[in-house]
N, C-alpha and C positions, 0 to 999 in steps of 0.2 A: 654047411650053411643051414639054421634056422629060420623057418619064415614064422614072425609073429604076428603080423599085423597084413590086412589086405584092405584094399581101399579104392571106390570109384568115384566120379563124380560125374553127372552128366551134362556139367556145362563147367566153361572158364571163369574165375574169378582174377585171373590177373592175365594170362596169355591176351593180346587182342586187346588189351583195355589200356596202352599207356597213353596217358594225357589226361584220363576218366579214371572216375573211382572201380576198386574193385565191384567185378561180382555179388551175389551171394547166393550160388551155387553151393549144395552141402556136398561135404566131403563124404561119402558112406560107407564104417565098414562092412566088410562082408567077411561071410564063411569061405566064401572061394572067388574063384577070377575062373570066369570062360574065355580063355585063350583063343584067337581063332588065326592062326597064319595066316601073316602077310596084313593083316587087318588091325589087331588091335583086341580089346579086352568088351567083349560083349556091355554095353551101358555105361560104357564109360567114354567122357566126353572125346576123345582121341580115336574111338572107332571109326575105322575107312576113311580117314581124317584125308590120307594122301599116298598113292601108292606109292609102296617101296619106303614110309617113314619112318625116322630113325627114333621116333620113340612111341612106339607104341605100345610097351610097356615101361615103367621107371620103376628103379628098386632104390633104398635110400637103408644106409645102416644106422643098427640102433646106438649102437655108439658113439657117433656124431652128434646127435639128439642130446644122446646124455649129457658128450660134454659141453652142447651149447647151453643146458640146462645150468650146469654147474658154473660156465664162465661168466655166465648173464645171469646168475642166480635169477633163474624164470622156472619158475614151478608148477604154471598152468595152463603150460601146451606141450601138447600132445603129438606123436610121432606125426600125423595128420596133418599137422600145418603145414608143411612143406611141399602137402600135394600130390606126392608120389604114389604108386599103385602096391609094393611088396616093399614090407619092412623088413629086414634082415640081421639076423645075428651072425658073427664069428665070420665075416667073410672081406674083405677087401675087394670093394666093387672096384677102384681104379683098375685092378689085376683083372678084369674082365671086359678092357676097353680092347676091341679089334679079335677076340675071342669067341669062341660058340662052347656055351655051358647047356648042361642040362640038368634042370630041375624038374623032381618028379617024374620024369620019363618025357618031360617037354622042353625043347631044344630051343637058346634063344640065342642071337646073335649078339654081343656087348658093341651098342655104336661110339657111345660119347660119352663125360661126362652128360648129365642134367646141371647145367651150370646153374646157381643160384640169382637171382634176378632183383633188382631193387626193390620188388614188392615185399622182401623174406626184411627186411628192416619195419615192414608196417606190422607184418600176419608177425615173428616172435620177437623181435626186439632191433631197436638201432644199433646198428654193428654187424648184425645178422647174415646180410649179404659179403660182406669181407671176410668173418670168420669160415662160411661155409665153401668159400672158393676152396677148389681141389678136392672138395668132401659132399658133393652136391647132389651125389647120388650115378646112379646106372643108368642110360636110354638104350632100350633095345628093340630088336626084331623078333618077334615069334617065328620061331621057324616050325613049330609044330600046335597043331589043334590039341586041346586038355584044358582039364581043371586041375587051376593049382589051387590047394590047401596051407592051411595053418600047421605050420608041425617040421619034421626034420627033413 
């Protein structure tokens, strides 16, 4: 698995807001993710959120991206809309629900999908939330303290 992308954001724009408009929280990437077991990704809005949560980290692959790019012919958004913390090439997140991987020497436990939410019809396109069912990304557990990085 490739990670290319890293991303935090310190507040929700759509968690906690149905009935109200989104957020507007940025999404920020970064060079790296501070890991911290059991807790969550240092400044990102999900930290110490709740113990024991089942997502405090989310991974989303890049090729779902792509091909929501190509079915919605949508050319101007970015791996980022969807929110998620670690973009990922070459891997099948489904294959990692109820599993313990380790990336870069840091151990996380796969909880759930990150199911896709009605708001993924506003942030890239109408249909968004349907197409992304089953593909909606990784919710995990940190089981180990590290920086994760960009790279293989």
């Amino acid at each position: 698995m490739k990670i290319l992308n890293l991303y935090i954001s310190p507040g929700h724009n759509y968690y906690g807001h149905f009935g109200k408009p989104p957020g507007e929280n940025p999404i920020i990437e970064v060079g790296e993710l501070d890991c911290v077991a059991g807790k969550g990704i240092q400044g990102d809005r999900f930290f110490d959120y709740k113990e024991d949560y089942k997502g405090q980290i989310t991974f989303f692959e890049i090729e779902t991206h792509r091909k929501l790019c190509e079915e919605f012919a949508v050319f101007d958004k970015g791996p980022e809309t969807y929110r998620r913390n670690v973009v990922v090439e070459e891997q099948d997140l489904n294959e990692l629900i109820g599993q313990e991987f380790e990336i870069q020497g840091i151990r996380f436990l796969g909880t759930e999908e990150a199911k896709p939410c009605f708001w993924m019809d506003q942030a890239f396109g109408e249909g968004a939330e349907r197409a992304l069912k089953g593909k909606g990304g990784l919710r995990a557990r940190i089981l180990d303290d590290g920086l994760l990085k960009c790279g293989e």
